[in-house]
Backbone as CSV, one residue per row, in Angstrom:
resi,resn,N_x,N_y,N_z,CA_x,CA_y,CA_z,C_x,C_y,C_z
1,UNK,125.490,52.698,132.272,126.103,52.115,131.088,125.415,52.711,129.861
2,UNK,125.864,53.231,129.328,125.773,53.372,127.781,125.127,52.880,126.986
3,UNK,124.699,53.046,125.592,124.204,52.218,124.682,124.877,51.476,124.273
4,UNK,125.958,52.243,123.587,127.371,51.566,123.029,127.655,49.939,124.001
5,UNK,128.126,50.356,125.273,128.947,49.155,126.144,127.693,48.248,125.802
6,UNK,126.455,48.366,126.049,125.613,47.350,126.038,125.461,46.670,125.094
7,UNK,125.418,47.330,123.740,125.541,46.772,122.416,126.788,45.398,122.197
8,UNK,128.162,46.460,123.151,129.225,45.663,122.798,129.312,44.531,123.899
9,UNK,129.082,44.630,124.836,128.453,43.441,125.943,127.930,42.104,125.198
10,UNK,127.028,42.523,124.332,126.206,41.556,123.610,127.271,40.569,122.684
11,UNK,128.228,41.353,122.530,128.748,40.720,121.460,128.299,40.588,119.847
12,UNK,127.308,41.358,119.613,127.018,41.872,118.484,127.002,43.010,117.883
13,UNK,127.786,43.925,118.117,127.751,44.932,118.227,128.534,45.172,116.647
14,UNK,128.045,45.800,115.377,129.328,45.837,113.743,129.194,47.367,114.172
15,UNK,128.496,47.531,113.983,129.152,49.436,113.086,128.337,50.534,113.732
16,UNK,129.167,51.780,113.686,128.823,52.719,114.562,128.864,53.830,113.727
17,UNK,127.839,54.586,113.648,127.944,55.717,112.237,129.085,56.411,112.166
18,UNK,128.738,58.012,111.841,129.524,58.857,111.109,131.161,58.905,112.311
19,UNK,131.828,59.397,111.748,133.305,59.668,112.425,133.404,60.425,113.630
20,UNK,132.654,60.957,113.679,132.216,61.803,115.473,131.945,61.030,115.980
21,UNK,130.814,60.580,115.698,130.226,59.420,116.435,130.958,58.339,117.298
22,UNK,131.834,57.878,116.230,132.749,56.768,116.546,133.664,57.640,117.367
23,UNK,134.312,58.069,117.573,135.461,58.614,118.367,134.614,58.915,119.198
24,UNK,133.602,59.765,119.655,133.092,59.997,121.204,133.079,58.028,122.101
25,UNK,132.436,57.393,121.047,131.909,56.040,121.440,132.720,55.769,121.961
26,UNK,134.224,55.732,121.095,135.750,54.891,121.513,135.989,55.522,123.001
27,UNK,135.817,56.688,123.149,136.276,57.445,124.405,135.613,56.766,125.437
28,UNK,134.367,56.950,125.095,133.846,56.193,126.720,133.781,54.842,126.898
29,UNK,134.182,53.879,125.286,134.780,52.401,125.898,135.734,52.607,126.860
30,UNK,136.669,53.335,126.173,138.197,53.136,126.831,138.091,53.753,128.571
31,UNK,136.994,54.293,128.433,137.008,55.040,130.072,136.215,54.100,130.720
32,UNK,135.975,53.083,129.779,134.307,51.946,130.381,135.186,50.795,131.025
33,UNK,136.805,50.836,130.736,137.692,49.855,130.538,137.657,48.224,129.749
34,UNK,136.698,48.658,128.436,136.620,47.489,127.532,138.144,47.343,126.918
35,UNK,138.878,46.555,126.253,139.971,45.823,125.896,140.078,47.068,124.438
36,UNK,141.532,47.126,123.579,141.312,47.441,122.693,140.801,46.812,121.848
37,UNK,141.196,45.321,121.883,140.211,44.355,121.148,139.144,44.052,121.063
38,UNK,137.916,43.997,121.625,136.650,44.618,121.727,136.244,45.901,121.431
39,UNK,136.967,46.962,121.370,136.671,48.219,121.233,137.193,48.244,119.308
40,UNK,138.167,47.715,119.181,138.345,47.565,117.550,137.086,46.750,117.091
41,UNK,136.546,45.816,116.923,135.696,44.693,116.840,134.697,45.555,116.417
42,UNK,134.493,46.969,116.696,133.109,47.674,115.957,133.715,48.738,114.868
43,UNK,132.788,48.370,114.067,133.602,49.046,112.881,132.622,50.432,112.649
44,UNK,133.864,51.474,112.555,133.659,52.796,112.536,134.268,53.168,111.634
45,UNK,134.123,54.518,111.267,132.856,54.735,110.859,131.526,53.861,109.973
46,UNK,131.019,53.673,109.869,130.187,53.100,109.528,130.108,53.207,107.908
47,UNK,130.061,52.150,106.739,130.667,52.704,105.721,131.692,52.471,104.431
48,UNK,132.570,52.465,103.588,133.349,52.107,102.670,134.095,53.366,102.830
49,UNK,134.869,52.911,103.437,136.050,54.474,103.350,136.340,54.912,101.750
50,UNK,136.174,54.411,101.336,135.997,54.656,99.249,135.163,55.720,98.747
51,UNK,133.817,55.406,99.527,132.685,56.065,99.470,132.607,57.205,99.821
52,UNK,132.962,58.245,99.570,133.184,59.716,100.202,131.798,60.579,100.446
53,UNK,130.726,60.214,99.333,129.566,61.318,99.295,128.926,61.254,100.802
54,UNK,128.484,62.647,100.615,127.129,62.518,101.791,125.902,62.773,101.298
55,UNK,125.635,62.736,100.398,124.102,62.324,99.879,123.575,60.572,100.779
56,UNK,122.378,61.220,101.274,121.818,59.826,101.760,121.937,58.179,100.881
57,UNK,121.837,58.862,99.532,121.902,57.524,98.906,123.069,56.886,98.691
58,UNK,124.426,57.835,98.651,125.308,57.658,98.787,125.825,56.794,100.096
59,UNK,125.715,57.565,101.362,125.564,57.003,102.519,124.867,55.463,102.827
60,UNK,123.576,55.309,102.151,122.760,54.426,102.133,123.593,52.776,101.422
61,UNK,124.617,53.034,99.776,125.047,52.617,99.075,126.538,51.803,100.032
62,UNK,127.024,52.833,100.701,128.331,52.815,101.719,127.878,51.761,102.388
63,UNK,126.813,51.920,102.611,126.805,51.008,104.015,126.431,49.975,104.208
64,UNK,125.629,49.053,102.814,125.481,47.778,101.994,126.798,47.297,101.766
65,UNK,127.345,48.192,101.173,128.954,47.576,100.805,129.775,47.106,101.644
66,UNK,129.589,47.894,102.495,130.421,47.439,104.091,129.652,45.868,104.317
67,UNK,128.519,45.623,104.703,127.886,44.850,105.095,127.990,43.297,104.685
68,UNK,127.981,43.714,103.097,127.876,42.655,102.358,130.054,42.351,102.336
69,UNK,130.690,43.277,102.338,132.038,43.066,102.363,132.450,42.178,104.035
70,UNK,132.121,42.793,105.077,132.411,41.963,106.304,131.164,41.185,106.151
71,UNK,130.322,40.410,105.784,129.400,39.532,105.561,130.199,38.013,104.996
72,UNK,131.255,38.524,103.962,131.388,37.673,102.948,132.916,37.326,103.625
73,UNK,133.475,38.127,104.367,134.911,38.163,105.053,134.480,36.974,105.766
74,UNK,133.643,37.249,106.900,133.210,36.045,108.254,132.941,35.044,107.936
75,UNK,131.942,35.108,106.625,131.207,33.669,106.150,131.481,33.504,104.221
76,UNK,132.859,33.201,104.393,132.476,33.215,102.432,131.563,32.602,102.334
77,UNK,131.319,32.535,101.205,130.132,31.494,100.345,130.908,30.276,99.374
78,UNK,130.726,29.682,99.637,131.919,28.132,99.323,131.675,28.047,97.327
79,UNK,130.429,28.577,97.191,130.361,28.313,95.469,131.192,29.818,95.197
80,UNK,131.437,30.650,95.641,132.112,31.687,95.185,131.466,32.775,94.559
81,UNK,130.175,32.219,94.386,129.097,33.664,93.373,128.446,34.440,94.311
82,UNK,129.099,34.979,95.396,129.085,36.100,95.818,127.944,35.338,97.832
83,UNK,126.776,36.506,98.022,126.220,36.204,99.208,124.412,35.899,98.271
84,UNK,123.954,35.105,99.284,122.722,34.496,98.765,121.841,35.650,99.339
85,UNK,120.887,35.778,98.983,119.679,36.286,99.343,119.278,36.309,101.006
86,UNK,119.278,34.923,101.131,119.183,34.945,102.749,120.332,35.164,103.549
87,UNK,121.871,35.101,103.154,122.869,35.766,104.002,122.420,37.381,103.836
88,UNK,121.714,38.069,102.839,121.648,39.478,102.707,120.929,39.476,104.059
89,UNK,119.585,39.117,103.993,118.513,39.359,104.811,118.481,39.089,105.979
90,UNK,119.752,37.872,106.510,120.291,37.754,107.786,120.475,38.925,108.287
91,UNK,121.934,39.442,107.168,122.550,40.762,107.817,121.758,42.088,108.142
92,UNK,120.804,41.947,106.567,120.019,43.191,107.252,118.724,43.367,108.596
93,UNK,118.768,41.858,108.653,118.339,41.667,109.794,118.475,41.819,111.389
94,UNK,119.884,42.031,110.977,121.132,42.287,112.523,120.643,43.550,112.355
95,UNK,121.116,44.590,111.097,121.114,45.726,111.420,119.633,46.431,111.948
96,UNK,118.480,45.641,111.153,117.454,46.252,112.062,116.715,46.073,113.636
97,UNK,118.012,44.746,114.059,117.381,44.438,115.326,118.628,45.172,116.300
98,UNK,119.093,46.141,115.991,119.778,46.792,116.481,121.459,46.983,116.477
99,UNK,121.866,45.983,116.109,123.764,45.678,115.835,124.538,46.975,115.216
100,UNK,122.998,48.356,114.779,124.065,48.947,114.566,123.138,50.584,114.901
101,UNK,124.031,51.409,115.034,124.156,52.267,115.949,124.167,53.683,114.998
């Protein structure tokens, strides 16, 4: 098994880097026989499709935005002024305990 299936096993599995990346990944779900619905559920490329640069900081900028955008999708914030400090540090917390790839 893979990194990928295991990740997505977990059920925590958000985002999978650059656009290669993601399409090799998708291939060996679909040969792993995960659902398309589970196999959609990770978001690829990794990113703000808006965001075009490849400068790291650019890249770096993309990928907050994403975070904090499906962050705020799953869990609005009921006062409306955006994500608190500790929803940030949740998320970036997923991403450094591995959720992303």
């Amino acid at each position: 098994m893979c990194r990928i299936e295991v990740l997505l096993d977990r059920k925590d599995c958000r985002f999978i880097g650059s656009k290669t990346k993601a399409l090799r990944f998708k291939k060996r779900l679909v040969s792993a026989s995960f659902s398309q619905a589970e196999i959609d559920s990770v978001h690829c490329p990794v990113g703000l499709d808006e965001i075009i640069g490849k400068k790291p900081f650019e890249i770096a900028i993309s990928i907050a935005g994403q975070i904090i955008q499906v962050t705020q999708t799953q869990a609005p914030n009921k006062k409306g002024s955006g994500l608190t400090w500790k929803e940030i540090n949740n998320a970036l917390s997923d991403v450094k305990e591995g959720s992303v790839v």
